[in-house]
N, C-alpha and C positions, 0 to 999 in steps of 0.2 A: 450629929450636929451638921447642918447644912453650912457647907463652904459660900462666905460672901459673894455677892456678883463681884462683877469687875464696877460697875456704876455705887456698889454700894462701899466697895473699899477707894476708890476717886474720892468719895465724898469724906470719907475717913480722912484721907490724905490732906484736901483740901482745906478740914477743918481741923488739920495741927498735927496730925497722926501722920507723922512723915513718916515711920518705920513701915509705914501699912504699903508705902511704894511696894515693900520688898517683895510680898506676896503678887503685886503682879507682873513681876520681874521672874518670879519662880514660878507663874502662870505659862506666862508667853513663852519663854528664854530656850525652849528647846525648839520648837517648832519655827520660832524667827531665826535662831544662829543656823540652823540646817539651811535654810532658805537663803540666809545671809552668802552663807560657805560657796555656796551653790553660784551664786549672783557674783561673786570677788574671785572664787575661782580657788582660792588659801584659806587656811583658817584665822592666819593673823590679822588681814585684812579684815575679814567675815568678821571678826570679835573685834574692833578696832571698829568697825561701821554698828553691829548692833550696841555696843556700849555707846557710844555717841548719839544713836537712836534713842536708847533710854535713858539718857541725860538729857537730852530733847524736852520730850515726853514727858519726863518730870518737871521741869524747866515752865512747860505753857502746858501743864495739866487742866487747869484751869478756860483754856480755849477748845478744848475736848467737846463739841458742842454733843454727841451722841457718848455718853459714858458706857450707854449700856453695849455700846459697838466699839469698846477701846480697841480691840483687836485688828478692826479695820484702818481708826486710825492711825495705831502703832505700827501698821504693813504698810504704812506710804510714806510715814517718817523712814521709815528706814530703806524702802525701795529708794526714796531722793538721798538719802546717806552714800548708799549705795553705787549709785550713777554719780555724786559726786565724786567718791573716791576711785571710782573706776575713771574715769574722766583722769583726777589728777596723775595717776598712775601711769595710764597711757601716755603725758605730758614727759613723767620720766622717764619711759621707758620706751622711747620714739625706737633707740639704737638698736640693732639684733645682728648678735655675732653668731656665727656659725663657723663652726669648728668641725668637718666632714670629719676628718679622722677619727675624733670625739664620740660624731654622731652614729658612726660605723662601728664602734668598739663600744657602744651604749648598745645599740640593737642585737648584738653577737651574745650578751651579756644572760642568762636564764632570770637571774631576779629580774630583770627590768622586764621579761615575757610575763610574772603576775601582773605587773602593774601597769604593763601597755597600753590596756585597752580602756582604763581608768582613764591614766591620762592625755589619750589620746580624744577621749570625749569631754575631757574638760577644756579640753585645747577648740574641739569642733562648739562645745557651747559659748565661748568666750569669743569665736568670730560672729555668732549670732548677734542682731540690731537689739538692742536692749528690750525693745516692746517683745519682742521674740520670745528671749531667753526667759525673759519676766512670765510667761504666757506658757511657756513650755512646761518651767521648772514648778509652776504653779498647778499644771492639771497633771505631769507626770510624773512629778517629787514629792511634791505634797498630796498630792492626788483631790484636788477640789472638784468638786464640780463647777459646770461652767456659770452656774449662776451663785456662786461663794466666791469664785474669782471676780465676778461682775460688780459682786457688794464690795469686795476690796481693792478693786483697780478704777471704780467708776467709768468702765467702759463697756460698753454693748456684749450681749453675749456671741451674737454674729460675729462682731469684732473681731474678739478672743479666740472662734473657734477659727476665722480665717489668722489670724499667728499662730495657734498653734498649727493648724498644715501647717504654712509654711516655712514653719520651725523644724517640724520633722521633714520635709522633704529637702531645705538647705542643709541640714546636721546627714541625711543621709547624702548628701555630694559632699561634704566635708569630709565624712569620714573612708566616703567610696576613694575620693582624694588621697588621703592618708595611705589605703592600701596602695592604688599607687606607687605613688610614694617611697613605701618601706620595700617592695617588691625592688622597685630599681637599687636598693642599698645595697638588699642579700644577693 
């Protein structure tokens, strides 16, 4: 049995078959929440923005003007989710404490050596300009090509490919930074 398009379960949906959301909820839901995670930086956030996404989405399915391209416009609901909650968050989270001693008895630590280099790149992607990280995490996380990022960001393919340079050559002063950095701790 051939699995529905995504335009022909919309149209399910639209005409009363509200369970038939679920399927494109079980369609997208991995490939958006990675992307999401990626973009907030947390998972709780990441799932707090793609749920809001797909309540969106459900919400003006119906303004969906390309059905058979839901996925493109599912990735820009949720990119604007996104920059929303990143935005707000930043709003809270102006203050930053730093605790040397903390920080000098967290880098001494062996578990925290697995997980350095993780989070020290989440830390370099999260100072990236959103167009950036967008552009980065899009052709190096998901691995699109530049013209699947294009159908989904409605932005030029030149565009895209000048963020991403200069995605990886500020994430490499970022992170060149970081060693720095940990060098003067040890």
């Amino acid at each position: 049995m051939i699995p529905d398009s995504d335009a022909e379960v919309i149209s399910r949906v639209l005409a009363g078959d509200t369970e038939a959301f679920a399927i494109l909820v079980a369609r997208h839901r991995d490939r958006f929440a990675r992307f999401a995670r990626h973009m907030m930086g947390n998972r709780e956030d990441a799932e707090e923005a793609l749920q809001d996404a797909f309540v969106r989405a459900y919400r003006s399915l119906g303004r969906c003007a390309e059905p058979d391209r839901f996925d493109a416009w599912l990735y820009r609901i949720l990119a604007n989710r996104c920059r929303t909650a990143a935005a707000r968050r930043r709003r809270r989270e102006r203050t930053f404490v730093s605790d040397d001693r903390a920080l000098d008895q967290a880098w001494s630590r062996p578990e925290v050596e697995r997980s350095e280099w993780r989070e020290e790149l989440a830390r370099a992607l999260a100072r990236l300009e959103h167009k950036q990280r967008e552009a980065f995490l899009l052709k190096h996380v998901e691995q699109l090509s530049y013209e699947e990022m294009s159908v989904l960001t409605r932005d030029g393919v030149s565009a895209l490919k000048m963020r991403v340079r200069r995605a990886c050559v500020r994430l490499q002063l970022f992170l060149k930074d970081g060693d720095q950095i940990r060098g003067q701790h040890v």
